[in-house]
C-alpha positions as CSV (number, residue, x, y, z in Angstrom):
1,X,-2.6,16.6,-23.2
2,X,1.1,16.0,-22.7
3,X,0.8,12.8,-21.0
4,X,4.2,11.8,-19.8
5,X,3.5,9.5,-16.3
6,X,0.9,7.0,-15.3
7,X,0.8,6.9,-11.9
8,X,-1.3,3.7,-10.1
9,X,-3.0,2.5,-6.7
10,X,-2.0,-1.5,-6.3
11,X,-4.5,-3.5,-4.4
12,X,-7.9,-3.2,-5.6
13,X,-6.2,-2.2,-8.7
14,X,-3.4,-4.1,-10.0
15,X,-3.6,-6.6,-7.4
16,X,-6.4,-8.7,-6.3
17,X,-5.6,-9.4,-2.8
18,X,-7.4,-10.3,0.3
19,X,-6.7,-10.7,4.0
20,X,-7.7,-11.4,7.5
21,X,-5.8,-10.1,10.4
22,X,-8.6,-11.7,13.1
23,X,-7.2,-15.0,12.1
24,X,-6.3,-17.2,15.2
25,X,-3.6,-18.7,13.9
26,X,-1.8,-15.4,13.1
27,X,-1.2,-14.4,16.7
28,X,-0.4,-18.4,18.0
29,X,2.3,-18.2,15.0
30,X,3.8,-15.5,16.7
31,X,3.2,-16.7,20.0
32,X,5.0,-19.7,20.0
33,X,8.0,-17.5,17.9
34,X,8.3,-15.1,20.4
35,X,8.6,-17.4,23.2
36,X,12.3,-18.3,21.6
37,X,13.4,-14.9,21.3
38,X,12.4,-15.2,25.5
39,X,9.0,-13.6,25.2
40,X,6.2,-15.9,26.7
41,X,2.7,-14.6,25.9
42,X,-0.8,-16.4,24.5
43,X,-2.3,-15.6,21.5
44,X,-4.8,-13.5,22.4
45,X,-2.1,-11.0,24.5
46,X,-0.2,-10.8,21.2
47,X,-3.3,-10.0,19.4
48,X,-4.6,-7.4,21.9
49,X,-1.0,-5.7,21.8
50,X,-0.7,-5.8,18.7
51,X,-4.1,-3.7,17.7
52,X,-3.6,-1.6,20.8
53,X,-0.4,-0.4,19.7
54,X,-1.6,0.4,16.0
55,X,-4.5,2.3,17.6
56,X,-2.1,4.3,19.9
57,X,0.3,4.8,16.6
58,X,-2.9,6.9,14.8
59,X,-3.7,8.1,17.9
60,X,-1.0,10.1,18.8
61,X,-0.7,11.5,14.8
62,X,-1.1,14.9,14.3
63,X,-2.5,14.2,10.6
64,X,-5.5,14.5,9.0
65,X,-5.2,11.3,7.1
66,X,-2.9,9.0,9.6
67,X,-1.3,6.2,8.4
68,X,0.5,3.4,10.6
69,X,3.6,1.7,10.6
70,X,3.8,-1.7,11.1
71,X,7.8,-2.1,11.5
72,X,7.5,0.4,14.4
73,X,3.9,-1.5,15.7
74,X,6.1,-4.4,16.0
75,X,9.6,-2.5,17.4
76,X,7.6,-1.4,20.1
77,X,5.9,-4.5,21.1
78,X,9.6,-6.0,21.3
79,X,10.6,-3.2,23.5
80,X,7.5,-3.1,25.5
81,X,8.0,-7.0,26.3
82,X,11.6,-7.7,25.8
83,X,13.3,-10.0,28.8
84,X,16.7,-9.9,29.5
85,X,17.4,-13.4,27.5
86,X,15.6,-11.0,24.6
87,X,17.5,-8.1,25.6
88,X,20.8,-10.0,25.4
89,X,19.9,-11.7,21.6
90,X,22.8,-9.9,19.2
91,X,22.3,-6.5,17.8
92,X,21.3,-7.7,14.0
93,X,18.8,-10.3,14.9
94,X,17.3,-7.9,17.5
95,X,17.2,-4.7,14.4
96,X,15.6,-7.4,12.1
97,X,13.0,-8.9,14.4
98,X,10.0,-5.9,13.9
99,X,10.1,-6.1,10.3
100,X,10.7,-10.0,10.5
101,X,7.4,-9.9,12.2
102,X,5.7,-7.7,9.9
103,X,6.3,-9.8,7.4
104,X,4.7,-12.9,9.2
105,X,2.1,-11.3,10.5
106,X,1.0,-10.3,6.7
107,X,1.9,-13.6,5.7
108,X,-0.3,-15.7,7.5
109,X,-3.2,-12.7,7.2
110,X,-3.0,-13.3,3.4
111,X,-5.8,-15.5,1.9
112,X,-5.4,-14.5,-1.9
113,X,-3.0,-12.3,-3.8
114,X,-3.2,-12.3,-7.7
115,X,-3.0,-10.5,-10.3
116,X,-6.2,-9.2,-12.1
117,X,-6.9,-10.4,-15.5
118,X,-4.9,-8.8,-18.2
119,X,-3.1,-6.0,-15.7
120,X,0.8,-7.3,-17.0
121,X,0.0,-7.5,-21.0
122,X,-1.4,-4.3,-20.7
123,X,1.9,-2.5,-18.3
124,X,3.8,-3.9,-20.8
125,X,1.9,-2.2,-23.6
126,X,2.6,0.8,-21.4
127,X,5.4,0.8,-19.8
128,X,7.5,1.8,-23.2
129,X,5.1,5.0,-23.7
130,X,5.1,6.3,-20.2
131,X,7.3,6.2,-16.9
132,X,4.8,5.0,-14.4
133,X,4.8,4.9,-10.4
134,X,2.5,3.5,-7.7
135,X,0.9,5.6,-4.9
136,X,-0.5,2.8,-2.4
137,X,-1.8,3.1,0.9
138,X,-0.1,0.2,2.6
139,X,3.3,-0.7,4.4
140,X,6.4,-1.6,2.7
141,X,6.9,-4.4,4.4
142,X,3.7,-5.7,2.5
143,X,3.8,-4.1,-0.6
144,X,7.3,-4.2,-1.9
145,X,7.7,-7.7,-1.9
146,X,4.0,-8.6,-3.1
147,X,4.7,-6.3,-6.1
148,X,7.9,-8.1,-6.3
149,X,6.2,-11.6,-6.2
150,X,3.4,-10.9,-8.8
151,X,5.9,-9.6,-11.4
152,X,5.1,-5.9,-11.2
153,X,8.0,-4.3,-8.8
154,X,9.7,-3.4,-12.4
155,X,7.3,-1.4,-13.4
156,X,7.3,1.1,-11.3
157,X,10.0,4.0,-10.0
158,X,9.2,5.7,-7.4
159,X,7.0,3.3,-5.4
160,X,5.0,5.5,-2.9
161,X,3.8,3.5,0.1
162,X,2.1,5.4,2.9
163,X,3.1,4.2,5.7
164,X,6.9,5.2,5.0
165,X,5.5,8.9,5.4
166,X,2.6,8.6,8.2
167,X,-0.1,10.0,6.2
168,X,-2.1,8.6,3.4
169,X,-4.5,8.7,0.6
170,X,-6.3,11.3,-0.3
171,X,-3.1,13.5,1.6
172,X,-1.9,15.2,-1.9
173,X,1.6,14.8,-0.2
174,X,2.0,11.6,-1.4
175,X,0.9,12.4,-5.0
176,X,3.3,15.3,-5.1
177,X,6.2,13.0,-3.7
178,X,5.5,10.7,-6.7
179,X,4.9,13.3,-9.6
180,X,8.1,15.2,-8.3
181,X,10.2,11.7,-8.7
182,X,9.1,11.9,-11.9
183,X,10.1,14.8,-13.0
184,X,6.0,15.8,-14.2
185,X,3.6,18.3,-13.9
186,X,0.1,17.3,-12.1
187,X,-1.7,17.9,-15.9
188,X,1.4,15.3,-17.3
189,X,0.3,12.7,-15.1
190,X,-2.6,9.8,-15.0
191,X,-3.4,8.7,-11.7
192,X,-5.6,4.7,-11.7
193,X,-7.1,3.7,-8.9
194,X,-10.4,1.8,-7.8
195,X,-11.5,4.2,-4.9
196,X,-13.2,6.8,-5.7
197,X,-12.0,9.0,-2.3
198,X,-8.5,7.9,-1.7
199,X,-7.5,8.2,-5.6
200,X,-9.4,9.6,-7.6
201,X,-10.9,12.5,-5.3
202,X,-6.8,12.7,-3.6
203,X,-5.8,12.8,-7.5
204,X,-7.6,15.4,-8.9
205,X,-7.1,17.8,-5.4
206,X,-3.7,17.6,-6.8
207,X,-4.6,18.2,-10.9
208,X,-4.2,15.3,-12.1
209,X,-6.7,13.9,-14.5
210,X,-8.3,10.5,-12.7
211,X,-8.9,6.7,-14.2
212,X,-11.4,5.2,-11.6
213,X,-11.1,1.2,-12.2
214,X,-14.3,-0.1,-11.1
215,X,-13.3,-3.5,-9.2
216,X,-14.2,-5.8,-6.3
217,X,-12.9,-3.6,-3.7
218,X,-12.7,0.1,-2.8
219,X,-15.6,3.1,-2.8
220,X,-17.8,3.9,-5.4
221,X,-18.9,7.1,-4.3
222,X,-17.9,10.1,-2.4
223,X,-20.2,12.9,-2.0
224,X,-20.4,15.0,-5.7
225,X,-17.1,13.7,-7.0
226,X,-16.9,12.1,-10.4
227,X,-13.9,10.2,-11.9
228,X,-12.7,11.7,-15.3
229,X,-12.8,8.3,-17.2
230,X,-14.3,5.3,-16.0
231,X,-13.1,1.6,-16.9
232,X,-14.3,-2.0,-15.9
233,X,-11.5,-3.7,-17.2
234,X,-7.4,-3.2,-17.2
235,X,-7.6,-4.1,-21.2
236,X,-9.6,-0.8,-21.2
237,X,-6.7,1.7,-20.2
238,X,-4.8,1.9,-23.1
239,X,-8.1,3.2,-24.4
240,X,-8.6,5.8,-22.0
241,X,-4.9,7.2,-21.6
242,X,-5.0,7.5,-25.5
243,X,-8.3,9.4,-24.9
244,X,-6.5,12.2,-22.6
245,X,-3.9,12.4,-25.2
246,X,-6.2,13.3,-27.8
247,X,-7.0,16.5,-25.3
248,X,-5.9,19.5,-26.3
């Protein structure tokens, strides 16, 4: 094979992350910040709005897979709630308040985000050999700068996040966005991932040979489909990209 892109999923993969958006002290957070931009609501009416409006978001989506979009979750809770003192805030404040809020929402939600063991050492063993991208199923308002704080965001070009597009993994949309960014064929491309539906099923609907990553998160099985390589360690990929090369 003609490998010339390895493309990856990031959490459950790359990044060992985990988070709770039921926690309490998420929605009081924003509670007591929305009451100075002239928004008074408790906790539990942010909370309620907040999932409501998500729901409604995939709801009204006309795709198969539907994917959400927190920026706009939180644009139209402003504008649903918005007083006049909110109405009258300037222009700039008022464009960066929804992603603002994104941001803190996922910050407070986050309990752990690290690295898995070995996952740099080995990109940069990589990284020199192939052009790589990630294919995620997550917001950029999350992902970009959690890439960006575990060292990894210079890896990768194009970074693929689903909820820029409204649709997500297994769409082969979003595959196709990142393999035509990069310039390569589905059989030039690697895709790693640690679901066995979202990537590796989504990858191979596309062509591309699939790396499933067997981790602490994601499925392990989906109906008759089998990954092309399996690994249980990062340290392990060098190993199995080199195998695919060997294919003729």
């Amino acid at each position: 094979m003609d490998i010339r892109a390895l493309l990856f999923d990031v959490n459950g993969t790359l990044i060992d992350i985990e988070t709770d958006e039921g926690l309490e002290e998420i929605y009081r957070a924003i509670a007591h910040f929305l009451m100075y931009q002239g928004i008074s609501l408790h906790r539990w009416e942010v909370r309620d709005l907040y999932f409501q409006l998500m729901q409604q978001q995939r709801a009204e989506s006309a795709e198969t897979f539907a994917e959400w979009n927190a920026v706009e979750v939180w644009r139209e809770f402003l504008r649903s709630k918005a007083s006049d003192y909110t109405r009258s805030l300037p222009s700039e404040k008022l464009e960066q308040l929804p992603l603002f809020l994104a941001e803190l929402h996922r910050g407070i939600a986050r309990k752990r985000l690290r690295l898995y063991p070995q996952v740099q050492e080995t990109l940069d063993q990589l990284c020199s050999l192939y052009h790589m991208a990630v294919v995620t199923d997550a917001q950029s308002a999350y992902a970009v700068p959690e890439l960006r704080a575990v060292g990894l965001l210079k890896y990768f070009n194009p970074v693929i996040v689903s909820g820029d597009y409204g649709y997500r993994k297994p769409d082969s949309r979003l595959f196709q966005k990142a393999l035509d960014a990069l310039q390569a064929r589905p059989e030039q491309a690697i895709f790693i991932g640690n679901d066995l539906y979202q990537d590796i099923f989504g990858a191979q609907q596309v062509g591309m040979k699939a790396i499933f990553l067997s981790s602490n998160q994601g499925n392990t099985s989906y109906q008759t489909i089998s990954p092309d390589y399996t690994i249980s360690r990062f340290t392990e990929l060098p190993q199995a990209v080199n195998y695919f090369a060997t294919l003729e």
